[in-house]
C-alpha positions in Angstrom: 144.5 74.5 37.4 141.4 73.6 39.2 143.1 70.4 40.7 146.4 72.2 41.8 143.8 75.1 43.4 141.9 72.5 45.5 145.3 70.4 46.4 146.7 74.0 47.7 143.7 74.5 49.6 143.8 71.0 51.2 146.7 71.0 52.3 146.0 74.8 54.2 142.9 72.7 55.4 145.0 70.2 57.3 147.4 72.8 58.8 144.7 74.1 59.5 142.9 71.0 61.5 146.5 70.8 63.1 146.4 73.7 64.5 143.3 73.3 65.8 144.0 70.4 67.4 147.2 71.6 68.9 145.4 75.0 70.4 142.6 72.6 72.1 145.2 70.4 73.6 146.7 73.7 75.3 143.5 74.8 76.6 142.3 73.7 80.1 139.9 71.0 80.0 137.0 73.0 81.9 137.4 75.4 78.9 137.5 72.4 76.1 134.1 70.8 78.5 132.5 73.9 78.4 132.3 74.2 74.7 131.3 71.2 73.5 128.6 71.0 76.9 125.4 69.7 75.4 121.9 71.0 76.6 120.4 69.1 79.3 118.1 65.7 79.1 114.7 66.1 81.0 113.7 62.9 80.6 114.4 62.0 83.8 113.1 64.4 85.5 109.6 63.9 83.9 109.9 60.0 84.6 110.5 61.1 88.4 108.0 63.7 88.8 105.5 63.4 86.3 103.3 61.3 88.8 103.4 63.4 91.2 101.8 66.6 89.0 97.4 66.7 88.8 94.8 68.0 86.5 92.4 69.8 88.1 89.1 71.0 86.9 86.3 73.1 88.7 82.9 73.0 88.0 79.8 75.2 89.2 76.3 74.9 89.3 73.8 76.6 87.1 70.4 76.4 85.8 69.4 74.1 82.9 69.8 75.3 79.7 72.5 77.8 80.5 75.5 77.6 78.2 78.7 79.4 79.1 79.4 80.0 75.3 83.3 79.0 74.8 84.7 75.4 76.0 86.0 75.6 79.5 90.0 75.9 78.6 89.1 79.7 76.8 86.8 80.9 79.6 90.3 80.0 81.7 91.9 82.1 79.1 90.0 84.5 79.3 89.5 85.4 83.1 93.0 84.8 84.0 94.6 86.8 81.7 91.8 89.7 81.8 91.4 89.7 78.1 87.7 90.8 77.0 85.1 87.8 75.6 84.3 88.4 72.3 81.1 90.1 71.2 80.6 87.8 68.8 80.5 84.5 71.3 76.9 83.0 71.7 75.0 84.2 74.9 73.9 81.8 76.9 69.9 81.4 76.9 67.7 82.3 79.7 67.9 79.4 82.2 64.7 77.1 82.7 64.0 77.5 86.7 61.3 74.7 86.4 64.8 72.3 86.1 67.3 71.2 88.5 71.0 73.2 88.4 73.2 71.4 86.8 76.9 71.3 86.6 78.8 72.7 84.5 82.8 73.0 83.7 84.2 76.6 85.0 88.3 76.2 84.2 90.7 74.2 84.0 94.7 74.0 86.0 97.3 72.3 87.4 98.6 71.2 91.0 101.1 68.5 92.7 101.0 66.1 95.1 102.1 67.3 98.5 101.4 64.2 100.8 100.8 61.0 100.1 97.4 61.1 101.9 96.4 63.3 99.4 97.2 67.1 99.9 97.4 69.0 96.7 98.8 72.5 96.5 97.7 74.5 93.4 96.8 78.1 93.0 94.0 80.3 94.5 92.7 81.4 91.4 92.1 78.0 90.1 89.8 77.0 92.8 88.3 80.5 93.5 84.6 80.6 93.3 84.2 76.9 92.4 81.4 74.5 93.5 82.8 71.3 93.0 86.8 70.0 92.2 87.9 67.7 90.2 91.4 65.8 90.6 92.4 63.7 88.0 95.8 61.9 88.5 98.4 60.9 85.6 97.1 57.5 86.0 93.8 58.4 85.3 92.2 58.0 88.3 89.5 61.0 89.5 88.7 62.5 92.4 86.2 64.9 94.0 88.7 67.5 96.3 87.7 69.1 99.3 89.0 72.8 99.4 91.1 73.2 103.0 92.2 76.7 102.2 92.9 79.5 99.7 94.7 82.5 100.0 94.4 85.6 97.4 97.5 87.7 98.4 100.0 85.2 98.1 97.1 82.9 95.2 98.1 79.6 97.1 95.3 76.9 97.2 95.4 73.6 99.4 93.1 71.0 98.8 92.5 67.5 100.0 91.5 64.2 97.8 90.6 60.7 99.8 93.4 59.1 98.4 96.5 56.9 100.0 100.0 55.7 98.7 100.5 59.0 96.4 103.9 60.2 95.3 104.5 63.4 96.7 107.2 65.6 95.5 110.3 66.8 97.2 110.4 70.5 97.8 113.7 72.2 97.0 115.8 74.6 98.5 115.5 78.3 97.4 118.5 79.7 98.6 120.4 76.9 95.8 118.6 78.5 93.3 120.4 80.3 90.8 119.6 82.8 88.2 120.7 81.0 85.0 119.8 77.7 86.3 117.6 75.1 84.2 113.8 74.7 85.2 111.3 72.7 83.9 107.4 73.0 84.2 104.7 70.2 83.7 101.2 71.1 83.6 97.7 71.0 82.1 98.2 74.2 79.4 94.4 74.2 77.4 93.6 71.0 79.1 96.6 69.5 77.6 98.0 67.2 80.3 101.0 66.3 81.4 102.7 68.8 79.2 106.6 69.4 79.9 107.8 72.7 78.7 111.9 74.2 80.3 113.5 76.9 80.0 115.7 79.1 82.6 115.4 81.1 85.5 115.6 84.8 84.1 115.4 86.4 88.2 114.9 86.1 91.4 112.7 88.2 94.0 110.7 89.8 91.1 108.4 92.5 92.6 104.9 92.0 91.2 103.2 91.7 94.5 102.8 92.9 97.6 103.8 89.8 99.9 105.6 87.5 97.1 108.9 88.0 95.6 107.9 85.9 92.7 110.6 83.4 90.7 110.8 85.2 86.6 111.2 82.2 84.1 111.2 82.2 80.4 109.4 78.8 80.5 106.8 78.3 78.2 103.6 78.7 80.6 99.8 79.3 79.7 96.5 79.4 80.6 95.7 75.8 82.1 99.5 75.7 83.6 98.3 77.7 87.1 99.3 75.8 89.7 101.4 73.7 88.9 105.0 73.1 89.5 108.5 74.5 89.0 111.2 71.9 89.2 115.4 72.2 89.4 117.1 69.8 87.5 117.5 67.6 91.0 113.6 66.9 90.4 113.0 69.5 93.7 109.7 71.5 92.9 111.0 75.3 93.8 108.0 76.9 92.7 104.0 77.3 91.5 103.5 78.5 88.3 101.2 81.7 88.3 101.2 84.1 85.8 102.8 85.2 82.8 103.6 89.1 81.6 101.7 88.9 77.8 100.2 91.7 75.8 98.0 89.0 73.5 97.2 86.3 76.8 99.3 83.6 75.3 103.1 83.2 76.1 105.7 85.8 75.5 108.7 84.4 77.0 108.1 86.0 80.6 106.5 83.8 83.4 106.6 84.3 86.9 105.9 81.2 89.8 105.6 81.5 93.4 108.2 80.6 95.9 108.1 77.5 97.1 109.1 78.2 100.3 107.0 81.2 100.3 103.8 78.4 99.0 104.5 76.4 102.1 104.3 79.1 105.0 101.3 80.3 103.8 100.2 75.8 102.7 101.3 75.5 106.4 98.5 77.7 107.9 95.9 76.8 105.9 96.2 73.4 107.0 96.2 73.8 110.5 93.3 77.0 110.5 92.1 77.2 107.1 93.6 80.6 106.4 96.2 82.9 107.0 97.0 85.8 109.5 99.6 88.3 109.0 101.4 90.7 110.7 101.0 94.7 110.2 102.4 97.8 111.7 100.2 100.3 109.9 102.0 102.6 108.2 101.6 103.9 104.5 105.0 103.7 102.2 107.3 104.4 99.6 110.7 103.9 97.7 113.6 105.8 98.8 114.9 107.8 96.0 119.0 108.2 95.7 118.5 111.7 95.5 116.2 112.0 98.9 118.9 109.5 100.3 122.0 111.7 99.3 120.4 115.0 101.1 119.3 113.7 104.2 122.4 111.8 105.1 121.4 108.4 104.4 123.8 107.9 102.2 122.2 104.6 100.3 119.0 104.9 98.6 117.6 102.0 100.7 115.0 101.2 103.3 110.8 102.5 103.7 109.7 105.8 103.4 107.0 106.6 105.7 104.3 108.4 104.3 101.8 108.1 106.3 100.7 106.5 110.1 97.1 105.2 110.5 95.7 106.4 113.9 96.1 104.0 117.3 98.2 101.4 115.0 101.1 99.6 116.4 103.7 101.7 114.5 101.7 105.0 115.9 102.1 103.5 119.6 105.8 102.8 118.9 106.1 106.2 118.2 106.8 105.7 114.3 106.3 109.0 112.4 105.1 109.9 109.0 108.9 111.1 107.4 110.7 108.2 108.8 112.7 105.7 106.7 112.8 102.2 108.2 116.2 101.1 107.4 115.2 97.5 109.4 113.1 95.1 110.8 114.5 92.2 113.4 117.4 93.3 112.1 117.2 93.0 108.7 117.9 94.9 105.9 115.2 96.3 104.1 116.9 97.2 101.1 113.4 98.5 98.4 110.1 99.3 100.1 108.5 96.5 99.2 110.4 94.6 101.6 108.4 95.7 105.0 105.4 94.4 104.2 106.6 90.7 103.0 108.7 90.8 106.4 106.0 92.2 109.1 103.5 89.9 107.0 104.9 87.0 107.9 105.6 87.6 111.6 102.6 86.4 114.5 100.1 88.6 115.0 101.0 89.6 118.6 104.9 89.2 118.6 107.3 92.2 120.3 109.2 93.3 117.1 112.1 95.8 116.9 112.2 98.4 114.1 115.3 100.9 113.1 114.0 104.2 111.5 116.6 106.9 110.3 115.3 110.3 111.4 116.5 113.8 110.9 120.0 112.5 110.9 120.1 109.7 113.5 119.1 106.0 113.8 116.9 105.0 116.3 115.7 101.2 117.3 112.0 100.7 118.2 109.8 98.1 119.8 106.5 97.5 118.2 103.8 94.6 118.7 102.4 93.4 115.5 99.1 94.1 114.6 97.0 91.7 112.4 96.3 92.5 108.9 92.4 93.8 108.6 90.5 95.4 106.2 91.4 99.3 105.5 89.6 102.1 107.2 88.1 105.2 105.1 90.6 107.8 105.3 89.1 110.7 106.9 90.0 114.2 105.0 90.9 117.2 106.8 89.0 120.3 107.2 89.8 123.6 105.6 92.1 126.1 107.6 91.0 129.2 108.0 93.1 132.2 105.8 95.6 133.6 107.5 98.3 136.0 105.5 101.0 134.5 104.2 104.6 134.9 105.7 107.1 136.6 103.1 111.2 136.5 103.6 113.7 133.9 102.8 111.5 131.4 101.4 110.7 133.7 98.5 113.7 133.0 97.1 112.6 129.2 96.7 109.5 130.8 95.6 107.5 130.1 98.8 105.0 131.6 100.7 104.2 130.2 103.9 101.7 130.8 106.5 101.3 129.6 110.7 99.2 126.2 110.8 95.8 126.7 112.5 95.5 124.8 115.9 92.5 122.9 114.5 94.0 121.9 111.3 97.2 120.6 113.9 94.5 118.4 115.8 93.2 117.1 112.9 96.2 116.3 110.9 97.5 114.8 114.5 100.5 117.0 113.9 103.1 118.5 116.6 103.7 121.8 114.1 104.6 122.5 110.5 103.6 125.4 108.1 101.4 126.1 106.0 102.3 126.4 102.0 100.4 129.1 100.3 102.2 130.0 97.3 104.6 127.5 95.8 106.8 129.0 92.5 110.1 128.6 90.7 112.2 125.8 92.2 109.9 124.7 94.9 107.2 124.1 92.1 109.4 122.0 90.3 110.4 120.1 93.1 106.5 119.7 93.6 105.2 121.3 96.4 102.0 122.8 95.8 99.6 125.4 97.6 98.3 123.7 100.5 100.8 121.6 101.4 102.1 121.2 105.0 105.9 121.5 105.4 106.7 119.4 108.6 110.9 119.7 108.1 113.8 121.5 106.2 117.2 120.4 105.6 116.3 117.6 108.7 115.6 120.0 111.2 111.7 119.8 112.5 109.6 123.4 112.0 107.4 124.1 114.7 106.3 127.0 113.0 107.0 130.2 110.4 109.8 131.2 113.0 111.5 128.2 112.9 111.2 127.4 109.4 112.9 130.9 108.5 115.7 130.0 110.8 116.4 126.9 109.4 116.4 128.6 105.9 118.5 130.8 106.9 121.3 128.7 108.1 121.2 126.6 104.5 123.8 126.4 101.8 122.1 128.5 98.9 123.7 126.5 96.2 122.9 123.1 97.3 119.7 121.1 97.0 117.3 121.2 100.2 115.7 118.3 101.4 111.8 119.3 102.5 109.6 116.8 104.3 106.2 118.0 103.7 102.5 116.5 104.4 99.5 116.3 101.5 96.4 115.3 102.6 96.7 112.1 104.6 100.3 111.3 102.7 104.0 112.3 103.9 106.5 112.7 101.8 109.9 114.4 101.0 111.3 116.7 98.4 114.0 118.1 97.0 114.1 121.8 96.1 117.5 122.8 93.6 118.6 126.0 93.6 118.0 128.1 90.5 121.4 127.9 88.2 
């Protein structure tokens, strides 16, 4: 019985095989291709750029005796990924100022080959703070690197070894890259080098910075790996690895690199002046929310929300307010906040620029001349109003109580009128304005004072949400208040 059962079963095996074989021949051959695609062969790749990819190593100097306690790759660990040293690590002894400094090792990282005369690019942080750098090619070969540049917004590093006849790599294109696509790292992970991990690209134009849309990878990538390169499977280096997202320090499957295209403006700079100037407007800003976008007629939630305008800037002198929403700049899109500030960055210092804001309704173009990015001023508080009585009628029904805005509290503020918020309940509450707040607009029409601001209540649609553009402190911003249901 057990023979017939397995000759039964056979023979549904081969109609089976059959029938597979028949549905495959019907299917289209990109389908059949697709299915039995194997993974990719890096070999290659590592053969064509794996010269082209450093060690580096930074030392500093210190007194005699000094120990740092951990071996050079954990102290990179440690730093880097802001995890606390143990208690229970040695403490270095008290150094013996009758002897000589000495050097010692600081961290440990990556970097590739730019030029053949010997420009390496590598990160900022890898270099930051060091006394003396160390090269060391695949072949073996060491040198002592002069620093040309570093730059701790964007953490790009550019320095220079006496060396001829290198093989530099070939920087790719980032508009080809494709979420998806397969990447490959190699780098110096613990002081491990020439290590080759891959992986994919998981996104593109990450915010995790102000001025860099960073490259999100699920390459393996740890401490020891800064700086050194992404690379496309045409052997094109597309990015600097940088950091990684963990909650222990070591890999979690979310890496982030730099741009390369991004690496080599600010590379480009360095080169030629040894740092690196960007543009600035001056204005303080935030996201647009869908809600904010829906009541003021902006339709998309999309562009800058102005918050704030620092005094005799270039976006003050344009005659950029605080409750504006820049929608573009040299006519592009700027579809999330953080978009202005990588766009104006990179701009010269000194160029005529045009900005659209959407205000109260309408679009507007504006001309502005860049300013230069330089360090921010102490923002200056406003005095205390004197008490005036507050102004009861429609705005109770919001639960509001406003009040006229003191002359003096208008010149310090820098404002052309508003009111004054001196009770804030019920829906207006919720929708977060609070007592002293300074309500500069209302359903997009601007309030001069307690008399405009009840006309413009009046003329409302009690059942639908308001739009409010109020200032707190040195910061503008806009609610919604929703009726009561």
């Amino acid at each position: 019985m057990h023979q017939l059962n397995w000759k039964h079963c056979r023979s549904h095996l081969a109609a089976g095989a059959l029938a597979l074989g028949a549905t495959l021949s019907l299917m289209p051959a990109q389908t059949v291709l697709a299915q039995v695609r194997s993974l990719p062969d890096f070999t290659d790749l590592v053969e064509a750029v794996g010269p082209s990819v450093v060690n580096i190593r930074t030392l500093e100097k210190v007194k005699a005796g000094a120990s740092s306690g951990a071996d050079e790759q954990m102290l990179e660990f440690f730093k880097r990924f802001g995890i606390p040293v143990p208690p229970n690590m040695p403490r270095a002894p008290r150094p013996d100022r009758s002897q000589p400094d000495e050097d010692q090792p600081r961290g440990v990282g990556s970097g590739f080959i730019l030029s053949s005369d010997g420009l390496v690019m590598t990160n900022a942080h890898v270099v930051e703070g060091a006394d003396e750098v160390l090269v060391t090619l695949p072949d073996k070969r060491e040198f002592k690197a002069k620093i040309i540049g570093s730059d701790k917004r964007t953490d790009v590093a550019v320095v220079k070894i006496e060396a001829t006849g290198l093989p530099a790599v070939k920087i790719g294109d980032m508009n080809r890259l494709k979420v998806g696509e397969w990447v490959m790292a190699i780098g110096s992970p613990f002081g491990l080098e020439n290590t080759v991990t891959a992986g994919i690209v998981s996104a593109k134009q990450r915010d995790t910075g102000d001025y860099l849309p960073f490259i999100q990878t699920d390459v393996a990538i740890n401490p020891g790996n800064s700086g050194g390169p992404l690379i496309n499977m045409r052997g094109e280096v597309v990015g600097i690895n940088s950091q990684i997202y963990s909650r222990s320090g070591g890999f979690q499957g979310i890496s982030f690199a730099i741009p390369i295209d991004e690496a080599i403006r600010v590379a480009d700079q360095l080169r030629s002046t040894g740092r690196v100037t960007r543009g600035r407007i001056g204005v303080q800003i935030d996201q647009v929310s869908k809600d904010v976008a829906e009541s003021i007629g902006l339709g998309k939630a999309q562009g800058a929300l102005v918050r704030g305008v620092e005094a005799a800037s270039p976006a003050e002198k344009a005659g950029i307010e605080a409750g504006d929403i820049i929608t573009r700049f040299e006519g592009k899109v700027i579809e999330k906040a953080t978009d202005l500030p990588r766009l104006v960055g990179n701009v010269k210092p000194g160029t005529k620029s045009t900005v659209t804001v959407f205000r109260r309704g309408t679009t507007r173009d504006m001309s502005v001349i860049i300013g230069e990015v330089e360090a921010e001023k102490p923002v200056r508080k406003a005095q205390a109003p004197e008490a005036k009585p507050p102004v009861a009628g429609p705005a109770q029904a919001m639960g509001l109580m406003v009040s006229e805005l003191p002359d003096a509290l208008k010149k310090e503020l820098k404002l052309k009128g508003g009111v004054k918020v001196d009770t804030s309940e019920g829906a207006s509450a919720r929708a977060g304005l609070r007592e002293g707040d300074v309500i500069l607009a209302i359903a997009n029409t601007e309030i001069s004072g307690v008399k405009d601001f009840e006309a413009a209540l009046a003329k409302i649609d009690k059942v639908k949400p308001v739009n409010v553009l109020f200032r707190r402190s040195e910061w503008t911003q806009y609610a919604l208040i929703r009726p009561a249901r």
